[in-house]
N, C-alpha and C positions, 0 to 999 in steps of 0.2 A: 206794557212792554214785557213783563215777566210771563204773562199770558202765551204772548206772540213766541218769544224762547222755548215756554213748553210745546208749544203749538210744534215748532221746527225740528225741536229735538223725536218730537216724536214720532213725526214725519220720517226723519233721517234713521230713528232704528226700524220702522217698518220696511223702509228700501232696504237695509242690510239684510233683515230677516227672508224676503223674499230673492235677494240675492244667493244668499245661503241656499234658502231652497232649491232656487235652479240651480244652483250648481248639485245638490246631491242628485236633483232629476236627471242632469246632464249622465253622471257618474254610471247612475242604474243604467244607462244605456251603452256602457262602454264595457260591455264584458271582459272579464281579463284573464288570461292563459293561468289555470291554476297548475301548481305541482303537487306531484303525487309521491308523496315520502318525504326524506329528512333530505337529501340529496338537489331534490328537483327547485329550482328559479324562477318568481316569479317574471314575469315580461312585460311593459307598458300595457296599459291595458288600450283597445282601441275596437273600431266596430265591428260587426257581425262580418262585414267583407273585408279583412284585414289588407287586402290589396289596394284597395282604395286609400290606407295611411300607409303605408309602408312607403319608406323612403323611396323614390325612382333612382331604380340603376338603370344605365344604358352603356352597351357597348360594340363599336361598330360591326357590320356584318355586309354580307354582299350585295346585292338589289335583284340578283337575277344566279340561277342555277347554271351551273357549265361544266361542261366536261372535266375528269379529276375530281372534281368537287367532292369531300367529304360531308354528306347531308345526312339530317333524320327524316324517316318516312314514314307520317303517319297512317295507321291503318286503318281502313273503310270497313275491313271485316268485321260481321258480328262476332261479339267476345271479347274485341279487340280496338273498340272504341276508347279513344282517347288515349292510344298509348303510339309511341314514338321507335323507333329499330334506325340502329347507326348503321349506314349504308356511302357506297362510293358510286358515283355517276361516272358511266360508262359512254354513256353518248347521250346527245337530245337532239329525239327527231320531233319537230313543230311542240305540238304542248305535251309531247309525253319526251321522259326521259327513261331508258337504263340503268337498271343500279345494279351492284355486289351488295348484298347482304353483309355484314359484319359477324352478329351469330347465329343468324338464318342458316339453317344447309337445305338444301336437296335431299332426293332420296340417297344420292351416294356418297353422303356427307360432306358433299362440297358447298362451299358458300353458296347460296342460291341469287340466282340471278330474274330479276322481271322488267316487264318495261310497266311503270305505274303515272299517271296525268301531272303533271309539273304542279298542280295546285296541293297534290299531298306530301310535297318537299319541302323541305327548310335548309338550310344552312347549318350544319354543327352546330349547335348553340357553344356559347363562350364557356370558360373555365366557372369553378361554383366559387362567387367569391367566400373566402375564410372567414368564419364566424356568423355567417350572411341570417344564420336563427336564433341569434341573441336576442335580436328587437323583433321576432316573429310574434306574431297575433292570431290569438283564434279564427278560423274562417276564411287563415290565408290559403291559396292556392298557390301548392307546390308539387313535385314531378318527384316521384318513388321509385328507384332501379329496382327493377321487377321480372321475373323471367326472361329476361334478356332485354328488355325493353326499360322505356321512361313510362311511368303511367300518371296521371291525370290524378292528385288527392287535395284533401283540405286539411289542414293541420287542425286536429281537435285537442289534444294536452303534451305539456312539457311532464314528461314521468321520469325517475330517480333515474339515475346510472346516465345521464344522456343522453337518453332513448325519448322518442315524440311518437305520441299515438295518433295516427294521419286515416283517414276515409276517401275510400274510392266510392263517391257517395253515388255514380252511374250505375254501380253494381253492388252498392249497399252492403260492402268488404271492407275490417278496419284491420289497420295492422300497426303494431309497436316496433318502432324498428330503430338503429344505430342514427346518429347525424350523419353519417357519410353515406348515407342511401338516397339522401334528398335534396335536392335541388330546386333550384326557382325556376318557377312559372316563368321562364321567357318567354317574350311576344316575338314576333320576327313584324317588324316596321318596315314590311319590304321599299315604298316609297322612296323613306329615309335613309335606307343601309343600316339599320338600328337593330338593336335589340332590346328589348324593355323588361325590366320588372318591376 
């Protein structure tokens, strides 16, 4: 009997021990946003595609583009991939619509106007909600106001002063910028009238 008790106990700290283990295995794989000075917070730590834990926001949106419409337009040009311009719908003829630029101009500095395919519209996305990069994670994908535009980055570090160092990693560009320059990755859920992050 005293045999069989050692037998179990030792049993029982082997499973903890390898419990232990996985968990630190776990751990190594959950990189975690580090700060850069006395200032800077560290963040939950969570995986390489921080968008996949980040809590889901969603809030509702239109299902289809229509006249009036305040929408972003993203652009097909080179240079200019993956970045978004706040525009207003002027008309829609079949799958292209009209828009006014917001800070686009013209040669004569007037707002510019084009007709572009309904497919490179969106809906205004929603307000940024407050505080929305306290639980941010390295590798999340978020939107940088950027020469007049939203562009397309990955949060790389939480740095001192409240400033995050974010990558346009299309064009292999990083930039340290304020909290109020950046925004969530919305999805537009046209189906659902959604919008995701």
């Amino acid at each position: 009997a005293e045999g069989e008790a050692e037998g179990e106990a030792e049993a029982e700290a082997e499973a903890e021990a390898d419990e232990a283990e996985g968990e630190e295995d776990e751990a190594e794989l959950q990189p975690e946003l580090e700060p850069e000075g006395e200032d800077g917070a560290r963040t939950d730590s969570g995986g390489a595609d921080g968008n996949a834990a980040a809590s889901a926001l969603t809030r509702s949106a239109s299902k289809r583009i229509q006249k009036h419409m305040f929408v972003e337009y993203m652009s097909d040009a080179e240079g200019e991939l993956g970045s978004f311009y706040l525009a207003q719908v002027q008309r829609v003829d079949g799958l292209k619509a009209t828009i006014r630029h917001d800070a686009i101009t013209n040669a004569e500095g007037e707002q510019a106007e084009e007709a572009v395919p309904l497919k490179l519209l969106r809906p205004r996305p929603p307000p940024t909600p407050p505080n929305f990069l306290a639980t941010a994670k390295r590798g999340q994908k978020l939107e940088l106001q950027y020469m007049n535009g939203w562009w397309e980055v990955c949060l790389r570090k939480r740095l001192s002063g409240g400033r995050f160092r974010v990558e346009a990693t299309r064009y292999n560009a990083t930039h340290d910028v304020p909290a109020e320059l950046l925004r969530p990755a919305w999805q537009w859920d046209q189906p659902n009238g959604l919008y995701i992050f």
